[in-house]
N, C-alpha and C positions, 0 to 999 in steps of 0.2 A: 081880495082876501077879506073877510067877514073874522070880527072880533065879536066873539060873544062874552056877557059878562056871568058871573057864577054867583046865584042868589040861595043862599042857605036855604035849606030844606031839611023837612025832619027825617030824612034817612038818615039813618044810621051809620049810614059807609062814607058819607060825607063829612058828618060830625068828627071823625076821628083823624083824618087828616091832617097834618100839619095847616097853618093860616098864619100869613106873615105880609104886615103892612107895607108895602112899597117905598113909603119914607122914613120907617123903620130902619130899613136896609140902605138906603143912599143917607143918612143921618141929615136929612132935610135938605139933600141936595136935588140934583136930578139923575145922579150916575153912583154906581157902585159895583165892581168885579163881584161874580161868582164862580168859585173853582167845583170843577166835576175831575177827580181823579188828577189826572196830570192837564186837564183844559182850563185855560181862561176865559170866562164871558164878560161881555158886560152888560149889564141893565142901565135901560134909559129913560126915563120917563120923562116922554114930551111936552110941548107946552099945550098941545090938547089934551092932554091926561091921559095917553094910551101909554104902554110897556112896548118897547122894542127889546129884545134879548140878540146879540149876536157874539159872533166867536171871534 
């Protein structure tokens, strides 16, 4: 599997997206739930500094 990472650019369709910090969301942890509808995920953020998302 190949992580690419996402470096701002001046399109336009980019800038308009939501952008939200990693540890923002786990409040300086490494974990924090996110709910999609009636699903629980969680976000994990490694000790290499990748994101895992699972259900």
């Amino acid at each position: 599997m190949t992580i690419h990472s996402v470096t701002p650019t001046a399109d336009p369709a980019f800038q308009i997206l939501p952008s939200h910090k990693a540890e923002d969301l786990t409040k300086g942890g490494n974990l924090a739930h996110i709910r999609l509808g009636d699903q629980l995920y969680t976000l994990r953020i490694t000790r290499a500094g990748k994101l895992i998302l699972t259900k």
